[in-house]
N, C-alpha and C positions, 0 to 999 in steps of 0.2 A: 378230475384231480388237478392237471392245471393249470384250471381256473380260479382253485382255491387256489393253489400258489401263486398265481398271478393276483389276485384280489387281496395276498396279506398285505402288501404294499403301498393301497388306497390308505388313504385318511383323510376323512373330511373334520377340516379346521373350521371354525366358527370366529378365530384368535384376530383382531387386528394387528397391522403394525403399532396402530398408537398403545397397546394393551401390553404391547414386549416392553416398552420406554417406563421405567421405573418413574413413579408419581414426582418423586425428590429432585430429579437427575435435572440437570442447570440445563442441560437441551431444551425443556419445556419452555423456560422464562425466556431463551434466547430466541426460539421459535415465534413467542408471543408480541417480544418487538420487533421482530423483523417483521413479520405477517402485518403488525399495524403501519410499520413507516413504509411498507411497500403497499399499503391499502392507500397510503397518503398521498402517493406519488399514480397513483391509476390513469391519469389521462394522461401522464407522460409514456407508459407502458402501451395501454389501447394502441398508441400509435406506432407502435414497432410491429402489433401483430400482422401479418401477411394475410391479403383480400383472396389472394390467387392461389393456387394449386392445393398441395393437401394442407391438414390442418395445420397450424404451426406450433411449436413448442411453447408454452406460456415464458414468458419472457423473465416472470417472477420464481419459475423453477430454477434456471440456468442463474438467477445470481443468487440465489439460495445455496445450489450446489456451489458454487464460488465463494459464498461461504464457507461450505462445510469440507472444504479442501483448505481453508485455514485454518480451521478449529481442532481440526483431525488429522494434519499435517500432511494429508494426501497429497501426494510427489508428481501425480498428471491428472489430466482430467479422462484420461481411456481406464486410468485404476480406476478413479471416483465411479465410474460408469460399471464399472467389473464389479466393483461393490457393492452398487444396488440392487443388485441382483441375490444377494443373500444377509445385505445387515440392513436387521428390522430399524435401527433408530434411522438410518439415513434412509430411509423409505418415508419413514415419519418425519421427518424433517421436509422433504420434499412433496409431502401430500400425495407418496403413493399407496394405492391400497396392494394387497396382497399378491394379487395376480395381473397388477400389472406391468408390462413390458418397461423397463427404461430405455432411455434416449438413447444413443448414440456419440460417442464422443466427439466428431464431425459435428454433433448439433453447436457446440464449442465456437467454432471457427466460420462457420458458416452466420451468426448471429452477432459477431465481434462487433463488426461493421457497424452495425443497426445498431448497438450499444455505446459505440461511439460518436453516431452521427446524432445521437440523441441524450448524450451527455449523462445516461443512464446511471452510470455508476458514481458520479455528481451527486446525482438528484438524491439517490438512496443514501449515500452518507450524509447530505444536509437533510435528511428527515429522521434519520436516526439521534443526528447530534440535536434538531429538534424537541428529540422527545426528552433527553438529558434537559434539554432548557425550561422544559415542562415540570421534571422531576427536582430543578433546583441544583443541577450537578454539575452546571456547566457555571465557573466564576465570570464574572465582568470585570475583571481589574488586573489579575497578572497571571503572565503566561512567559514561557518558555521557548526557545526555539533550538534548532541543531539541525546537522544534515548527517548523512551516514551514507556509505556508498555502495553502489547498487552493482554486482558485478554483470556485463553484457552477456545477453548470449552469442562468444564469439570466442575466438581465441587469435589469442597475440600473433600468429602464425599471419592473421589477416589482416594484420596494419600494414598494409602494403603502399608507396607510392599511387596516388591518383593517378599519373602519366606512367607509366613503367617503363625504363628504358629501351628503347631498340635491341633485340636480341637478346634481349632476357627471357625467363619463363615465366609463366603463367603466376597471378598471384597466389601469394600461399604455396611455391613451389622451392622458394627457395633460389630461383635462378636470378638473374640479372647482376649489374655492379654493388656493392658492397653500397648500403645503406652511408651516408656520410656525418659529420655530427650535427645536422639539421634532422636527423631522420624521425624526431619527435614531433617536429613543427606540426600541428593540427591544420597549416595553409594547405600543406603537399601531402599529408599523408593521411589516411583515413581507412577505416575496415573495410574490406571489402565483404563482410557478411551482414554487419548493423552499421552502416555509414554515420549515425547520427550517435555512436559509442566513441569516448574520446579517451584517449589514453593518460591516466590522471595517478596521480597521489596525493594525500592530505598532510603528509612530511615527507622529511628529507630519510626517515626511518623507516618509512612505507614502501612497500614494492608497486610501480606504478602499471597499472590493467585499465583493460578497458573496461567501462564503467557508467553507469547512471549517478545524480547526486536524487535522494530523498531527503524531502526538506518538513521537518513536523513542528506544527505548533503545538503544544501543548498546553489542557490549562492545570494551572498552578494547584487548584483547591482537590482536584480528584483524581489527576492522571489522563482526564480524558485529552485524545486527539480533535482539539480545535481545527484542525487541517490537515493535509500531507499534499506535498506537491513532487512532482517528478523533473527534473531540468538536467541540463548539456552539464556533464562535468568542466569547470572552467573555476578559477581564481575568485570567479563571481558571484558565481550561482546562488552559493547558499545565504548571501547578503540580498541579495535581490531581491530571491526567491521570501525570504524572510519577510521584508516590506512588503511583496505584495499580499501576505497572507494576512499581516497584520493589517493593511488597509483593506481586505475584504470580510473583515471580522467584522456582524453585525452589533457587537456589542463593543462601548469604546474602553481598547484596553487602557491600564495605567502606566503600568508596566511589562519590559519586558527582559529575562537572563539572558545568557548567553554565553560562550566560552569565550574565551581569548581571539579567538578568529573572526569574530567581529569585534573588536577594539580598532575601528577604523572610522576617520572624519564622518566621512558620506553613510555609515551606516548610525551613527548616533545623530547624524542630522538629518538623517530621515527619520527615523523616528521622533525625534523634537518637534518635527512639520506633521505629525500626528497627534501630536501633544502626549506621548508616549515617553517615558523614562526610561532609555538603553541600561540596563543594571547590568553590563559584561564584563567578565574578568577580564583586569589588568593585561596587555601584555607586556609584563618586565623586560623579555628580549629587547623592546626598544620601547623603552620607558618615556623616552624624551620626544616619544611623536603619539605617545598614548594620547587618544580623544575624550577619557574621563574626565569628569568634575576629580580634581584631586579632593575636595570635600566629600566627594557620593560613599567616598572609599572607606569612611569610619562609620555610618551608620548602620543601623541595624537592619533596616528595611532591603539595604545592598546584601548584607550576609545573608538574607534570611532568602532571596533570591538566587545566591550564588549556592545556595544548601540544597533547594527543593529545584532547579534546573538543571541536576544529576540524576532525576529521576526516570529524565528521557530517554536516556540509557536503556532504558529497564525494556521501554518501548522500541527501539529500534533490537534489541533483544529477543522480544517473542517477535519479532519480525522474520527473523533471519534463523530462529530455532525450531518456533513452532509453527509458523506458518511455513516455514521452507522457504522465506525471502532472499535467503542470501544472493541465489543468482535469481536473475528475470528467466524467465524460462521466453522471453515473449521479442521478439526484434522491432526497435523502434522506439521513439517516446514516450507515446501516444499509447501504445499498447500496456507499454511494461506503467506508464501512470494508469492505467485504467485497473492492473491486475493490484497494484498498492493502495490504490482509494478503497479498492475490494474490501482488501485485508487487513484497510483503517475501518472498518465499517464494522468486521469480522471484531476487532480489537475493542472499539465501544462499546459493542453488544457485549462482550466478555463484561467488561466494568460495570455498567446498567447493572445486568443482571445478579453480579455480585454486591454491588453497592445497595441496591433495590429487587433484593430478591418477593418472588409473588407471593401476593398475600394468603 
């Protein structure tokens, strides 16, 4: 007797996970271009796998699930890992079958290294943006740029003096002499939990935090992310940042938007030194040291730029809602651009697949 009661509780499944993923469901298409631009980039991957001890994780799992922590808006990667344990699509997204075991969220951090000594998460959004150039979705002529900022994992608490005075406490504790009106200077003072987070604002209306700048190129014709780059928040950044994305742009742009924050000399004359058209909004605050062509200003080809380069908006947007960008969960530059190129990659495959859903 029980045995029978012990044996109601079998059931043998025959079901895969890919059999749970409804035929229609946009997971398919976006599974189908990842899988190809990550078959694209193989010899770069081969080389991350480990010769020595046990097997190692395939290296095309772990930015898959990096993926699907954007798409899904999963909040760490120990949840993502809780939840392949019971939800069929992201078993089928990862090419698990039914009974078996997931990784370990440790597999995470342990692999970071290896993914940035090999430029990994590079390689996968230049082969995805690829596959856009294949499909005709990526423009050659005009594009977009903006920055948006990235809040540190830190808290203000840690902006503490580099030198701490004599007979103060410990940083972060609140003790020493009273901070003076230098206490902003980025010479003397820096976090003591992400050194390389600077204490910023984008106005005089903004509350200044510590912070990353993300800097996106956009193209004009579809939405999609031509770039994203990760930089030191500073005065600069996002002019910089901007040129060098446009100078590493395989295809020679025409033009490019911009807000009012680049209406500066050296940023319309780099661009000129590309043969590139600065299309930026005026800044009327100080009219009389604006860098436009005061003729650029009545044409149509200017509005028509200044209309469709609020669309990145839209983009730094699901950035910060659905993938959960607003703060870097990640300490450093280097890390938190590697988790945003992720979730530039996560964002193309979104477009592709919408704009070219399978046949």
């Amino acid at each position: 007797m029980q045995g029978e009661e012990s044996g109601q509780g079998l059931m043998l499944s025959l079901k895969t996970a890919e059999q749970c993923v409804p035929q229609g469901h946009p997971i398919r298409r976006i599974k189908q271009l990842a899988d190809a631009a990550l078959g694209s980039i193989e010899p770069v991957l081969d080389e991350m796998y480990s010769k020595l001890g046990r097997p190692s994780i395939p290296p095309e799992r772990l930015l898959k699930a990096s993926l699907l922590m954007a798409l899904y808006t999963v909040r760490s990667e120990r949840l993502l890992c809780e939840q392949l344990g019971y939800n069929f699509l992201f078993r089928y997204f990862l090419d698990l079958n039914m009974v078996e075991e997931p990784f370990d969220h440790s597999s995470f951090s342990r692999n970071r290294a290896r993914l940035l000594a090999h430029e990994v998460a590079h390689e996968f959004f230049a082969a995805v943006l690829a596959q856009a150039c294949a499909l005709n979705l990526l423009s050659d002529e005009h594009f977009s740029v903006d920055g948006t900022q990235i809040e540190a994992w830190a808290s203000g608490k840690s902006y503490r003096p580099k030198d701490p005075p004599t007979g103060g406490g410990a940083a972060g504790s609140g003790g020493g002499a009273e901070p003076g009106p230098t206490a902003r200077l980025r010479d003397r003072y820096q976090s003591s939990t992400d050194p390389e987070a600077r204490m910023y604002r984008k106005s005089k209306a903004d509350k200044a935090q510590l912070c990353y700048l993300g800097n996106a190129l956009m193209d004009n014709q579809h939405g999609l992310l031509a770039d994203f780059t990760v930089g030191l928040a500073d005065g600069f950044c996002e002019r910089s940042q901007a040129l060098g994305m446009l100078a590493r742009l395989k295809r020679r742009a025409l033009s490019v938007g911009a807000d009012k924050a680049y209406d500066t000399a050296g940023f319309v004359a780099g661009c000129a030194t590309q043969g590139i058209e600065a299309r930026v909004a005026q800044n009327i605050r100080r009219h009389q040291r604006s860098a436009l062509n005061p003729a650029l200003l009545d044409t149509a080809r200017y509005r028509a730029s200044q209309r469709t380069r609020k669309r990145i908006e839209e983009i730094f947007g699901w950035f910060k809602t659905v993938a959960n960008f607003r703060k870097t969960r990640y300490r450093g530059r280097a890390l938190t651009e590697l988790a945003a190129q992720l979730i530039a990659t996560a964002y193309n495959l979104t477009r592709i697949a919408r704009l070219c859903p399978a046949p």
